[in-house]
C-alpha positions in Angstrom: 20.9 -34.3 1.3 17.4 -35.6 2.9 14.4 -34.4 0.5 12.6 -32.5 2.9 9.3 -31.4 0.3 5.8 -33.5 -0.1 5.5 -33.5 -3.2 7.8 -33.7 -6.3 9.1 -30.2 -7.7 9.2 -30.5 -11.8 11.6 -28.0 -13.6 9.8 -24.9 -15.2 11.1 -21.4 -17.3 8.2 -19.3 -16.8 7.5 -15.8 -16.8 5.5 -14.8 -13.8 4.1 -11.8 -11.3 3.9 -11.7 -7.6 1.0 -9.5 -5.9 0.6 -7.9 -3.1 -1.3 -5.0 -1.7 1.6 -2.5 -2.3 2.1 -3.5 -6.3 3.4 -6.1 -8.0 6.7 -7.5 -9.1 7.9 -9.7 -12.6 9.3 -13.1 -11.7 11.0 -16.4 -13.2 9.4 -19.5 -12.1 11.8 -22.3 -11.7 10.5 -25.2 -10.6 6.8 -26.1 -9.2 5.0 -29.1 -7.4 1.2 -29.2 -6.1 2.4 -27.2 -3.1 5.1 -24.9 -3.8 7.3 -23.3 -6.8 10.6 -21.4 -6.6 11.2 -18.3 -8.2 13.6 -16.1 -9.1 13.6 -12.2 -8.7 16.0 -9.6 -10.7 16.8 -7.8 -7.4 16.8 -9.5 -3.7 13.3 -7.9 -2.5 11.5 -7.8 0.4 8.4 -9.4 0.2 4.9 -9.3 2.5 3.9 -12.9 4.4 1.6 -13.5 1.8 1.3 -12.4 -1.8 -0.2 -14.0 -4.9 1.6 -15.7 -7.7 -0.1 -15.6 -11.1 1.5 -17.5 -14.8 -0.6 -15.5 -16.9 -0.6 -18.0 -20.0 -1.2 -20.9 -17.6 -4.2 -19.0 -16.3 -2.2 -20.1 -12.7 -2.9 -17.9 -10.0 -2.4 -19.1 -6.1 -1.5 -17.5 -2.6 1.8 -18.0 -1.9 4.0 -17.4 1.8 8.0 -17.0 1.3 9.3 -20.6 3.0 12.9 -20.1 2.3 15.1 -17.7 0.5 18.8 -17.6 -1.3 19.6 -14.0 -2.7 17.1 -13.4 -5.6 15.7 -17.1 -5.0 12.9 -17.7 -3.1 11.2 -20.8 -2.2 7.4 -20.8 -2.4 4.7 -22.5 -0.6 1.2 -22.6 -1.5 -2.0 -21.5 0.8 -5.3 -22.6 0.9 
C-alpha cells in the first residue's frame, strides 16, 4: 500500500468533540499528524463540510473537513 499522507500520523486514545453549527458530537481520536487525525464515532453520522475538532485537555481545537470515511471512522483533514 503507497502512503498517500504528508506528514506522519502518530497513534492517539483521546476523548474528543466535533462542532458544528447544528450541535456537537463526542469522539475518539485515533491517530493525528500536523494535518489530519482520524476519529471514531459511536454511530455512523452525517457530518457538515466543515466542523471543528476540539481535545479539551490538550487545549487542541482546529477546523476540520471529512477526507475519507469507513463506517464510524472518519478521516480528518485540517483547514487553515
Amino acid at each position: 500500500m503507497i502512503e498517500k499522507r504528508a506528514a506522519q500520523r502518530h497513534r492517539v486514545f483521546k476523548g474528543g468533540t466535533i462542532t458544528f453549527e447544528d450541535g456537537g458530537i463526542a469522539c475518539t481520536v485515533r491517530n493525528m499528524s500536523e494535518s489530519g487525525a482520524a476519529i471514531d464515532l459511536d454511530s455512523p453520522v452525517t457530518l457538515p463540510q466543515s466542523f471543528t475538532l476540539s481535545i479539551a485537555r490538550d487545549n487542541f481545537v482546529r477546523n476540520c473537513r471529512p477526507v475519507w470515511r469507513s463506517d464510524k471512522r472518519i478521516g480528518l483533514a485540517f483547514v487553515q
